[in-house]
N, C-alpha and C positions, 0 to 999 in steps of 0.2 A: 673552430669552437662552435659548440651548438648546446642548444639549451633544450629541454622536451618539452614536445607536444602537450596541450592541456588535455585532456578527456572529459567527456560530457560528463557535468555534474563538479569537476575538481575544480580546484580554485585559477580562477584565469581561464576557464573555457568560457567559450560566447553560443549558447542558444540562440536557436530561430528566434527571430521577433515576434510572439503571441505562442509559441511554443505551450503545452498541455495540455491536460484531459479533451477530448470532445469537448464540444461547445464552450471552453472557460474563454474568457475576456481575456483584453490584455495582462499580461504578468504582475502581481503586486495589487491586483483591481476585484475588488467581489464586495458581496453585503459583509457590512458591521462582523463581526467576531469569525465571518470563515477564515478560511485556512490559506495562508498568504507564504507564497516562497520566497526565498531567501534569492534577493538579487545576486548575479555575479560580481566579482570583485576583481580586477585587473589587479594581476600581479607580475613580475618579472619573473619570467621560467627558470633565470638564473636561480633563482632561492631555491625551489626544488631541486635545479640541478645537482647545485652542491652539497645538497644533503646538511646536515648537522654540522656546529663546530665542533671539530675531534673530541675537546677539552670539555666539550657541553654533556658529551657521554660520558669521559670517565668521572665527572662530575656527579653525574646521576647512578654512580656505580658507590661512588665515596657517599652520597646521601643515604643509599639503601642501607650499606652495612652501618653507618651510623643509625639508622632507622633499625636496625636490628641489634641494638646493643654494643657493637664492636668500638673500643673506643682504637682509633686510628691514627695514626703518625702521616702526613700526606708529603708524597714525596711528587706526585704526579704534576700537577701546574706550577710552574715557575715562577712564582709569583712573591718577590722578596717579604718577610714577616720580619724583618727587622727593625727596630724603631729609627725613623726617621731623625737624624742626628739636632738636638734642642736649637743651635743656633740658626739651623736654617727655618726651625718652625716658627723664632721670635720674629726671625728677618720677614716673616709672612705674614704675620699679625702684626709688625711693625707698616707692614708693606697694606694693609688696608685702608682705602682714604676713607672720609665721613660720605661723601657725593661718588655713585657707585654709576664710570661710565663704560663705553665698549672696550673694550685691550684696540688697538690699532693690530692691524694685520699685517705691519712689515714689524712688529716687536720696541722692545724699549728700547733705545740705545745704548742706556745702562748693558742689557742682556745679551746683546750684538756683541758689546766691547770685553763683556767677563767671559762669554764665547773664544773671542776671537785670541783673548790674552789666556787662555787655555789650551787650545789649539796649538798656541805661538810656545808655552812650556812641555806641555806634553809630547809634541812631535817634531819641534821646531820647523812650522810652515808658517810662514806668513801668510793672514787674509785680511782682505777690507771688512771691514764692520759693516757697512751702506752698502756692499754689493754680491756678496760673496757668501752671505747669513743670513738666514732668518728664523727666527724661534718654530716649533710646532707644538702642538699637545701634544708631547710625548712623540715617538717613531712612529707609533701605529699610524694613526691617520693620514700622516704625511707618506708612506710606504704605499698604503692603497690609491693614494691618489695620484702618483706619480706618473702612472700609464694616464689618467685624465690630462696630464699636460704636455707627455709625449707623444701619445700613438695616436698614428691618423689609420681608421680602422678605413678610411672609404680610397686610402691613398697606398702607399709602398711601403709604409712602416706599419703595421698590424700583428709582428709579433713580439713575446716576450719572455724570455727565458729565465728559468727557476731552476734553484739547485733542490734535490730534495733525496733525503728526506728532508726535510727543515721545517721552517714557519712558514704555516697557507695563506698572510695575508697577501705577498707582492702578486700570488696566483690569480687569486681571489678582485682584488683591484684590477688586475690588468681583464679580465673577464669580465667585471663591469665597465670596463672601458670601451670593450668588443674587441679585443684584440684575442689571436690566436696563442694557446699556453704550451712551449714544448718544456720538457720537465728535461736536467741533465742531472746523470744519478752521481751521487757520492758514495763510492767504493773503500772498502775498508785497502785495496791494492795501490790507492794512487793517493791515499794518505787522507781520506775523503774529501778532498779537493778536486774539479772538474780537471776530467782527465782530456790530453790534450784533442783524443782523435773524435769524443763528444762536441767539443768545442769546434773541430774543424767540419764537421757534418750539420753544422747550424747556417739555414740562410740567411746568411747574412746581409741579401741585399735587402728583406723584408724585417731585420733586428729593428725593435726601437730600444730593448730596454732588455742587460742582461742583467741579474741579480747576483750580486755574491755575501753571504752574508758573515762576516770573520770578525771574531772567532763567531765557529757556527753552534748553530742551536740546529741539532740537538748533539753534534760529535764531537766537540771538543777544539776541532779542527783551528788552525792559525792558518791564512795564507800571507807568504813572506809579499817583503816591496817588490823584491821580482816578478813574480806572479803577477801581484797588481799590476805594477806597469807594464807588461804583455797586453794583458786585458784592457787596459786601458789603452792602449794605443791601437789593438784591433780595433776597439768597440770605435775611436774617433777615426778612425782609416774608412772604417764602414759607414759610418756617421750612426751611429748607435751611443746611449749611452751606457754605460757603467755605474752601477747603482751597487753601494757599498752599504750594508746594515752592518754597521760598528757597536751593535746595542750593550754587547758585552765586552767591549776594550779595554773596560778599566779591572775586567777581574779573569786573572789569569795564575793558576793553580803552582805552574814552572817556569824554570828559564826567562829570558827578554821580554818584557811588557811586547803587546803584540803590537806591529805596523799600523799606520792609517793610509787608504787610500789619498788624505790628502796632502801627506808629503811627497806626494809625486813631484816632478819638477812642469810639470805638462797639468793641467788639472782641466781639460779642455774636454766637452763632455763628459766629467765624474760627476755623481752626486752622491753625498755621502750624510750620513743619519747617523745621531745620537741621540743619547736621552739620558735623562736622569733616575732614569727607575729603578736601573743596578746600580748604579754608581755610587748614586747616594742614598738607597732605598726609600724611593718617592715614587715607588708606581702606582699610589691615586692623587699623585698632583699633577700630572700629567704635566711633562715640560722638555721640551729635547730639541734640536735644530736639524735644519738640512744646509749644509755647504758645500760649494765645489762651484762652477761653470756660473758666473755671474748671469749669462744669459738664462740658463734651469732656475736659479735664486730669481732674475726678476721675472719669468714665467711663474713661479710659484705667488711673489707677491701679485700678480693676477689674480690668479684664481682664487686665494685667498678669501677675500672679503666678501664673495659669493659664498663660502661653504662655513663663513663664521665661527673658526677652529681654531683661533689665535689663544693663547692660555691667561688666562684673568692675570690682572695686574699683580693683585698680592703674591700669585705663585711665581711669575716673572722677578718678582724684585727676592722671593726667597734662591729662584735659581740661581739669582749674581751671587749671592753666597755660596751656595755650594760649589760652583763651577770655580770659585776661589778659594778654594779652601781642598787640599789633598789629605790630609792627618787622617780625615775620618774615612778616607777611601783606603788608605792603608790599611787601617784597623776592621774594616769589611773585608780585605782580602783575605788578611790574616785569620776571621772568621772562618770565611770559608774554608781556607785550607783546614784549621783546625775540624774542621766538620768533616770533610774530607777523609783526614786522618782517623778520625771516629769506628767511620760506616763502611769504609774500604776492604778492609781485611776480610768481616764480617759479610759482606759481600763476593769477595773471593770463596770464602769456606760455603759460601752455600750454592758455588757454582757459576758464578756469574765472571765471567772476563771483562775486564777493560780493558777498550781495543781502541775509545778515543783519544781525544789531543787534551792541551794543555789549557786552550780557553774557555771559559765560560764558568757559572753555578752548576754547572749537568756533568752527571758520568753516565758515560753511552760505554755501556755492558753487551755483550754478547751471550745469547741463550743457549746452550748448551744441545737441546735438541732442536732448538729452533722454531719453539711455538711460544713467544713470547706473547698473545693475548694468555693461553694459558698459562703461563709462569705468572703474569701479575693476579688473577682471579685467583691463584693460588697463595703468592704471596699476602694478600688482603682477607681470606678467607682463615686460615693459618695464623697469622702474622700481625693483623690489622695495619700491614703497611703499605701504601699505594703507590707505586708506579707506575706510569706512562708508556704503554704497549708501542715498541716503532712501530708498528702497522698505524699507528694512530698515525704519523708522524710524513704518512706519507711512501709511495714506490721505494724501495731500496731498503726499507726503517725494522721489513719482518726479522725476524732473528732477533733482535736486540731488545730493549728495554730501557727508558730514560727514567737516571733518576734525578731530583733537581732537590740540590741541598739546601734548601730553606728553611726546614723547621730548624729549631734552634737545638744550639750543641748538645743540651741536655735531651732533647729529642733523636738527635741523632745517636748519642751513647746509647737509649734505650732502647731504638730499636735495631742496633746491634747487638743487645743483650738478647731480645728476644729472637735474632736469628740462632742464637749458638746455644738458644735454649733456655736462656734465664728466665722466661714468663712465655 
């Protein structure tokens, strides 16, 4: 992994010291009102490296054509718009005290226990509440920081493996962590699931951290308990871990509610991520857990209380309701699929294959000629409907097209209509 050089003048480069014209003074120094330069600014080469977040461009692409009149249906960021179900928002205004102090950074024990009694229904595994849990703000943060508590960049564990196309956070963290990123691609031949002889050409004696993220964002993909348990018992044979993003578990289009990494019978280096932001459509209350390997749980409560990420009290006592309560996650499935059933057909007819799986809000399409930046500037130009170019998405993502079914049904009807001509 490497980050780029600064060049004289960019941000993060370091001039001579008294550097300038003939005869100027030191830098920053002259009479009253001359002309005084702009200090440098240390920054981490990382941030350039990585360019933009994907989502930050087609964002600026969905601004313009609103800026130009098009009124838009946005299919592109993944980002639930459905209303937040009333009793978990009362249990949060209930959940406000008068005297406003820090959250604790191993969580409430209330949140631990409505965790753990969710876990124990939904997949029948038992875990400790006290050792085995700990709340996060949502997945994200806890995702990128993960290589911060695994990987020893000055020792044998330095690298970290990502399935992709997918989600650039686990990349992205393990890069600030200074660990080395190899990418394993997800193939439409091996069900876009890591295929096995990918997995057998990874060094394994330098693994700290391999990702898998089911069902995946953006294909659909489910991988079965078998699978998991392979991987799981490589990664702890290697002394590696196994890092499951469960983000979408609870919403699955067909067939069997999908696996958890943590009904393994072994859960010895797993760690595994949820949230409530699909589930219960609460992704600006940020609130989801990481469990698996008591030793990773009390590593994370380390670190914790240094990066002050723990989720405020009220949203913690709203998540013991929802994480107890399923009616309303049915009825979000059942959204979905209805959405689904909308936009699909209408999608076919204008060309577009679905070639993903069964999990997630996303239908991963297939482009027809295979230039899917142009197929969505097209669709949005045409159409005013926006989808997420796989080239966004990451190596392996060209061809395709993600669409993520979040506007609401009646959004989705209409722009079905407008594919087949109706506006």
């Amino acid at each position: 992994m490497g980050g780029v050089s600064p060049e004289a003048g960019a941000p993060g480069a370091h001039p001579a010291a008294g550097a300038g014209p003939p005869g100027a003074g030191p830098p920053g120094l002259g009479p009253p009102g001359s002309a005084r330069a702009e200090p440098s600014l240390p920054l981490n080469p990382l941030l350039a490296a990585q360019g933009d977040y994907p989502f930050a461009r087609l964002r600026a692409s969905v601004d313009a054509a609103v800026g130009r009149g098009v009124e838009v249906i946005d299919f592109g960021v993944g980002e639930p718009r459905e209303e937040t179900p009333a009793f978990i928002r009362e249990a949060m205004v209930a959940g406000i005290a008068p005297v406003s102090t820090y959250p604790l950074a191993v969580g409430l024990p209330a949140l631990r226990e409505a965790v753990t009694d969710w876990v124990a229904r939904r997949f029948g595994a038992a875990l400790d509440p006290d050792t085995e849990v700990v709340p996060t703000l949502g997945s994200k943060e806890a995702i990128f920081q993960l290589a911060q508590i695994v990987v020893d960049r000055c020792g044998a564990r330095d690298l970290v493996a990502v399935t992709t196309p997918g989600y650039p956070v686990p990349a992205r963290g393990a890069q600030f962590a200074g660990a080395e990123v190899v990418e394993l691609p997800l193939r439409r031949e091996n069900g876009f699931l890591p295929a096995p002889a990918d997995l057998d050409a990874l060094a394994w004696e330098r693994l700290a951290v391999l990702w898998v993220n089911t069902p995946n964002n953006p294909t659909g993909a489910v991988a079965d308990l078998a699978l998991l348990g392979r991987l799981a018992d490589r990664c702890a044979g290697a002394g590696a871990v196994l890092a499951c993003d469960e983000a979408y578990s609870e919403l699955w289009l067909e067939g069997d509610p999908p696996p958890s990494a943590l009904q393994l019978p072994d859960r010895h280096n797993v760690a595994v991520l949820n949230t409530l932001s699909k589930r219960s459509s609460m992704p600006g209350h940020r609130c989801g857990f990481l469990a698996g390997d008591p030793r990773l749980v009390a590593a994370a409560k380390r670190l914790r209380p240094s990066t002050g990420t723990a989720p405020q009290e009220h949203v913690q006592r709203a998540a013991v309701a929802a994480w107890g309560d399923e009616t309303h996650v049915e009825e979000v499935r059942a959204l979905y699929r209805a959405k689904r059933d909308a936009l699909l057909p209408a999608l076919r007819t204008a060309g577009l294959e679905p070639v993903g799986g069964r999990g997630t809000f996303f239908l991963w399409l297939a482009v027809a000629d295979g230039d899917d930046e142009a197929l969505a500037t097209r669709l949005l130009a045409e159409h005013g409907i926006v989808v997420a170019p796989g080239s966004y998405l990451g190596g392996g993502g060209e061809g395709h097209v993600r669409v993520a079914l979040v506007p609401t049904l009646e959004a989705c009807a209409a722009a079905a209509d407008r594919l087949a001509g109706g506006a």
